[in-house]
C-alpha positions in Angstrom: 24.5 18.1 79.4 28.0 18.7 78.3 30.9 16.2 79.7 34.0 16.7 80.4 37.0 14.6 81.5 40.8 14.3 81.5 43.1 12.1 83.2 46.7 11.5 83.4 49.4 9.7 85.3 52.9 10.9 86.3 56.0 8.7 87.6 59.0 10.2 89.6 62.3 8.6 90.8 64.1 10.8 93.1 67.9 10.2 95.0 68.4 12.1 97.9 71.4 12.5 98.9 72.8 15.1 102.2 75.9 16.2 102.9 77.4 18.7 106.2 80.2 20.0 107.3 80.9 20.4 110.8 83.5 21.0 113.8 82.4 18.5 116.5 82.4 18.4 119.8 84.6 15.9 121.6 83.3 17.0 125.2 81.9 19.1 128.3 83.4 21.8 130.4 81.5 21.8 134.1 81.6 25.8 134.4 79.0 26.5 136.9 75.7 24.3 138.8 73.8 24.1 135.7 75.5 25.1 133.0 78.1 22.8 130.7 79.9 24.5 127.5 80.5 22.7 124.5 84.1 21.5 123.5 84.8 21.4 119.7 87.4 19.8 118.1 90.1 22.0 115.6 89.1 20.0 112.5 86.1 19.8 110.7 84.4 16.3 109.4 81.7 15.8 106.9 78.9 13.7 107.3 76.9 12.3 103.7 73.6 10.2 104.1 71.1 9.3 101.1 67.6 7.9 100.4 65.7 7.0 97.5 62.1 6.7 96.5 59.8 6.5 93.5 55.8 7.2 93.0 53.8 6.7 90.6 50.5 9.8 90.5 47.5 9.2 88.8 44.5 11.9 88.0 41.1 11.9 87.5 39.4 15.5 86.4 35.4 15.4 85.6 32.7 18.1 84.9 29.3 18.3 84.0 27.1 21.4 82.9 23.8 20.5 84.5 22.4 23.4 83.0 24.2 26.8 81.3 24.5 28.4 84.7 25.7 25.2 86.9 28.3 23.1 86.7 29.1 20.2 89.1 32.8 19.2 88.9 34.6 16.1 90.2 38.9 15.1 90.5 40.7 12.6 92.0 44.1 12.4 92.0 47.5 11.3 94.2 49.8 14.3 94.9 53.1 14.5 97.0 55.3 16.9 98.8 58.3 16.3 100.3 59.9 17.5 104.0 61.7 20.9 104.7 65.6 20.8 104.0 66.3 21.0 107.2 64.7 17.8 108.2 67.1 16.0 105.9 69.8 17.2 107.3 72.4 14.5 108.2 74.3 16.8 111.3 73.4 16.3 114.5 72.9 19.2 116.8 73.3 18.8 120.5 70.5 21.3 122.2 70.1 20.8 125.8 73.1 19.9 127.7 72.6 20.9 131.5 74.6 19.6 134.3 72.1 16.4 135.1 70.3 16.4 132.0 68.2 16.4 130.3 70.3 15.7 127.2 68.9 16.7 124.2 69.3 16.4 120.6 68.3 16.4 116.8 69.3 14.7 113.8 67.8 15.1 109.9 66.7 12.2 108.0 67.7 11.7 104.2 65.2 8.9 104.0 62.2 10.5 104.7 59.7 9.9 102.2 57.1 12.2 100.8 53.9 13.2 102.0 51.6 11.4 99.8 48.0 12.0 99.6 44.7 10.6 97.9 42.7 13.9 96.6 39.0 13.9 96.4 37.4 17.1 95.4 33.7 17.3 95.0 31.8 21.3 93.7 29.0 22.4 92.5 29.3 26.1 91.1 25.6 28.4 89.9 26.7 31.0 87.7 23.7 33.3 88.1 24.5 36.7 86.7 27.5 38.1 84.0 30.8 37.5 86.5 28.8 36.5 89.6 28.6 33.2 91.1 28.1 30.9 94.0 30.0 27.8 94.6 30.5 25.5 97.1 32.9 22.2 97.5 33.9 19.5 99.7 37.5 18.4 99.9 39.1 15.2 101.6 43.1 14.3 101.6 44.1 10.7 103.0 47.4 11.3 103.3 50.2 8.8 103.8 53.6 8.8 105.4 53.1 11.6 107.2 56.2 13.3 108.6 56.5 13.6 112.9 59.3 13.2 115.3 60.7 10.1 116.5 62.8 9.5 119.4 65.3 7.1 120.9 67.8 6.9 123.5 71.5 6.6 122.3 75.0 7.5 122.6 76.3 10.0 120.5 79.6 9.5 119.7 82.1 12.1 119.3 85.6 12.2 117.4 87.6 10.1 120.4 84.7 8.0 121.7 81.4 8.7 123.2 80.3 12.1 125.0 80.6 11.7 128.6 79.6 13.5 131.4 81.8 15.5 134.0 79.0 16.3 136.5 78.1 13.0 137.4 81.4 12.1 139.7 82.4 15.8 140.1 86.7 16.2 141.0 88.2 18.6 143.0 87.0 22.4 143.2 84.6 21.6 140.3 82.6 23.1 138.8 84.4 26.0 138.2 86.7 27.8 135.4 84.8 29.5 132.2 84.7 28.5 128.4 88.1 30.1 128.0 90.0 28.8 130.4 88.7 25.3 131.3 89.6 23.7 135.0 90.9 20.3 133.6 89.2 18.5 136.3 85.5 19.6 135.1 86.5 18.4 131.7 85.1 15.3 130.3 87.4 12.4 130.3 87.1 9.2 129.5 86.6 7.5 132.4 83.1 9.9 133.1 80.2 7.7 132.4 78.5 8.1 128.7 75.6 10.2 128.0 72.4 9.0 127.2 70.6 11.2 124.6 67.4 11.8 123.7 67.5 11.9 119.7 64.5 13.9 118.4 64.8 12.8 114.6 61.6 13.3 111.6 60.2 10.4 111.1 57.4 9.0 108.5 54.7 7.7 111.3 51.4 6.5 109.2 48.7 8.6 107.6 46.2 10.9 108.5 43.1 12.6 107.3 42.4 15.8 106.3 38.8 17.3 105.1 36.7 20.5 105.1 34.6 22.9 102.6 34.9 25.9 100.6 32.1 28.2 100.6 32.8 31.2 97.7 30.1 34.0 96.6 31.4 36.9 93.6 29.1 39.3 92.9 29.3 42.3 90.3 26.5 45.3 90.7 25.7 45.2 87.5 27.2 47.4 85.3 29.0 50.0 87.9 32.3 48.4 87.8 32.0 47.4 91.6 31.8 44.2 92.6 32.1 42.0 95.8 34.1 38.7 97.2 33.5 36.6 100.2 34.9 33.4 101.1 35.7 30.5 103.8 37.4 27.1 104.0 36.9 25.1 107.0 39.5 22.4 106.9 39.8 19.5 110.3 41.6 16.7 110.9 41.8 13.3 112.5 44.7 14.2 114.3 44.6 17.3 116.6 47.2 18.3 119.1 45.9 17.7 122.9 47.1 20.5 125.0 46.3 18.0 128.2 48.3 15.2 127.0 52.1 14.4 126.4 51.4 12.1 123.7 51.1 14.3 120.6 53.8 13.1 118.3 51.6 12.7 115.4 49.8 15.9 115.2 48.6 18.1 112.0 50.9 21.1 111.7 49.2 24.4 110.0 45.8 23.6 109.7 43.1 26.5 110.6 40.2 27.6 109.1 40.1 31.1 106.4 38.2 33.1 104.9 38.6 36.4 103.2 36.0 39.3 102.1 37.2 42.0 99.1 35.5 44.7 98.0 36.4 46.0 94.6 36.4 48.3 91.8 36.9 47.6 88.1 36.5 50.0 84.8 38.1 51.5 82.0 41.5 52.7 83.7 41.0 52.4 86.9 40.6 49.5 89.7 40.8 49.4 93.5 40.4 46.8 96.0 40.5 46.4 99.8 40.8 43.1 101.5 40.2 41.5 104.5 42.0 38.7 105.5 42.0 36.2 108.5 43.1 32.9 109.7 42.3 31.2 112.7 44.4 30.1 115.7 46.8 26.3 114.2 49.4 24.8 115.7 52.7 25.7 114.3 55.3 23.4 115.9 54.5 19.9 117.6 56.1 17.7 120.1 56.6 17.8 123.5 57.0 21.9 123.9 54.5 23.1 120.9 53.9 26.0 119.5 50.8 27.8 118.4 49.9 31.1 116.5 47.2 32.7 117.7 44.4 34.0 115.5 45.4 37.1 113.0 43.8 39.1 110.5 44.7 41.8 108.6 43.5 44.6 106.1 45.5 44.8 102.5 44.8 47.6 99.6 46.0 47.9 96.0 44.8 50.8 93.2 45.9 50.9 89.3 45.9 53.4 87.2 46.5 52.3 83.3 47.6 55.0 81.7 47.7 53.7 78.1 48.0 50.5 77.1 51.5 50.6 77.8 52.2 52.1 80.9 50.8 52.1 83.9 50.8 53.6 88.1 49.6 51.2 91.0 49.7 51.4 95.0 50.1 48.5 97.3 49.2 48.6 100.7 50.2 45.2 103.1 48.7 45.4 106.7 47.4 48.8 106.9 46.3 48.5 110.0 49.4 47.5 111.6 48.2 44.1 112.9 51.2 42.3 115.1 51.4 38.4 115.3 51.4 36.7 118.5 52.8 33.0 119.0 52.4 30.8 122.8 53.4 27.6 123.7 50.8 24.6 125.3 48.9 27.6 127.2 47.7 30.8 125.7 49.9 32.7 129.0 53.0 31.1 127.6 53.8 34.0 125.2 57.0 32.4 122.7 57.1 35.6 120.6 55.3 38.8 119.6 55.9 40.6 115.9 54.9 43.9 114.8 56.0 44.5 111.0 54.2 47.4 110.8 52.3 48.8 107.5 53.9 48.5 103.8 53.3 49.9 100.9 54.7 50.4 97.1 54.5 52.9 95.2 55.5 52.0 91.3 55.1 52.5 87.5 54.9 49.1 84.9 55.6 48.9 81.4 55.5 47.1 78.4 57.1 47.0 74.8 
């Protein structure tokens, strides 16, 4: 039985380092029961924060032909990825600032680290006929500092001390005026009491498991030029968001189950392939007010025409059927959005010199 292996190790250093611009605010204007407008400074500031990290990534790649038409296959290996830009983002924006709360706002984090995950892959793929097979594999990611949100109660501090509030002790006709021409008595001023926030900021929280299989069957009818594909990954995870609890900081973002079936054509000239594609319901956003897409599939076709070895004509079709994507928050009746992008399709020539 023929053996395979490879292995290899990789090392990285990486300096982060963020930088904003902004106009701040230095205040509040009380304009009506609820509502209190922002009041920015006339001059910008710049905020700079940094981080630093290094990891060191081994791998492991095995495979052994059991026979000539299956081969069982084996890898290990440590992988990273690191946070969105915008959760390293240094600025902090001030989102919910109602007369009486609640007070809320978000900072990025320079010093996040990477996702880092321990990758085991086990499959064992029959190749039974000339470009047909069966294969089927089990996956499992332990992954470590995995990225959440953290929060704390603080005082943000603006360019002439901290924010305060004008609701709390309200003076004279307020609250009145509008965001162009304040009532300086529904203005914060110094002696207003402070304002406690709440600070949402991404935070590494601990690790996490992730696991599932991969079921895949090609199959070519012979000769004909036509030929079939059908797969599905089920992927789970130790950490799934509750929607009857209000402790579900550290829940798995993305994660849903696949699968996709083609039919296809293939010879001399000419190929043509329809697909259907689907992905079940995962949660897209987490913390206290998540969001979750809702389960979507969606038809695609492409045809190609060579016609000569330099030149040829192809059709793309994207959501042919005109499938819409629908998003709700905790409950399937809280609808957060509805898109309809309609078909699309290309029509073009390629060629090569």
């Amino acid at each position: 039985m023929a053996f395979k292996a490879n292995l290899g190790v990789r090392y990285e250093d990486t300096d982060v380092s963020s930088y904003s611009i902004e106009i701040p605010v230095t205040g509040f204007n009380w304009i009506t029961p609820l509502e209190m407008s922002k009041i920015r400074s006339e001059n910008q500031v710049s905020s700079e924060l940094s981080g630093n990290y290094t990891n060191t990534l081994p791998s492991l790649n095995l495979s052994l032909e059991i026979s000539d038409d299956l081969v069982a296959r084996f890898s290990y290996g440590t992988t990273i990825a690191r946070s969105s830009i915008d959760a390293m983002f240094p600025a902090t924006s001030l989102n919910n600032h109602f007369s009486g709360g609640p007070f809320r706002a978000s900072q990025g984090n320079p010093s996040l680290l990477p996702y880092e995950s321990d990758n085991i892959d086990l499959s064992l793929e029959w190749y039974y006929g000339e470009g047909s097979y069966v294969s089927a594999g089990y996956y499992s990611k332990d992954v470590d500092n995995y990225i959440g949100l953290g929060e704390e109660n603080r005082v943000i501090e603006g360019p002439n001390g901290p924010l305060t509030d004008p609701s709390v002790n309200p003076r004279g006709t307020c609250p009145e005026g509008s965001v162009a021409s304040p009532n300086p008595d529904c203005v914060s001023q110094a002696g207003d009491p402070a304002i406690a926030w709440e600070v949402t900021t991404p935070i590494n929280q601990g690790d996490t498991t992730v696991d599932g299989w991969e079921l895949n069957i090609q199959h070519m009818f012979g000769d004909s030029g036509f030929g079939a594909i059908a797969n599905y990954t089920t992927v789970d995870s130790s950490d799934n968001y509750d929607i009857h609890s209000l402790d579900n900081d550290f829940a798995v973002t993305g994660l849903s189950d696949s699968a996709n079936l083609v039919a296809f054509y293939e010879k001399d000239q000419f190929s043509i392939r329809i697909a259907y594609n689907w992905r079940d319901d995962f949660l897209l956003k987490g913390g206290s007010e998540p969001i979750f897409t809702e389960a979507y599939s969606q038809i695609d076709l492409s045809a190609n025409y060579d016609i000569n070895d330099s030149v040829s004509v192809f059709i793309d079709g994207i959501n042919i059927t005109d499938e819409s994507t629908r998003r709700h928050g905790r409950f399937t009746n809280q609808i957060v959005d509805y898109e309809e992008y309609g078909a699309r399709y290309n029509i073009g020539i390629r060629a090569k010199f």
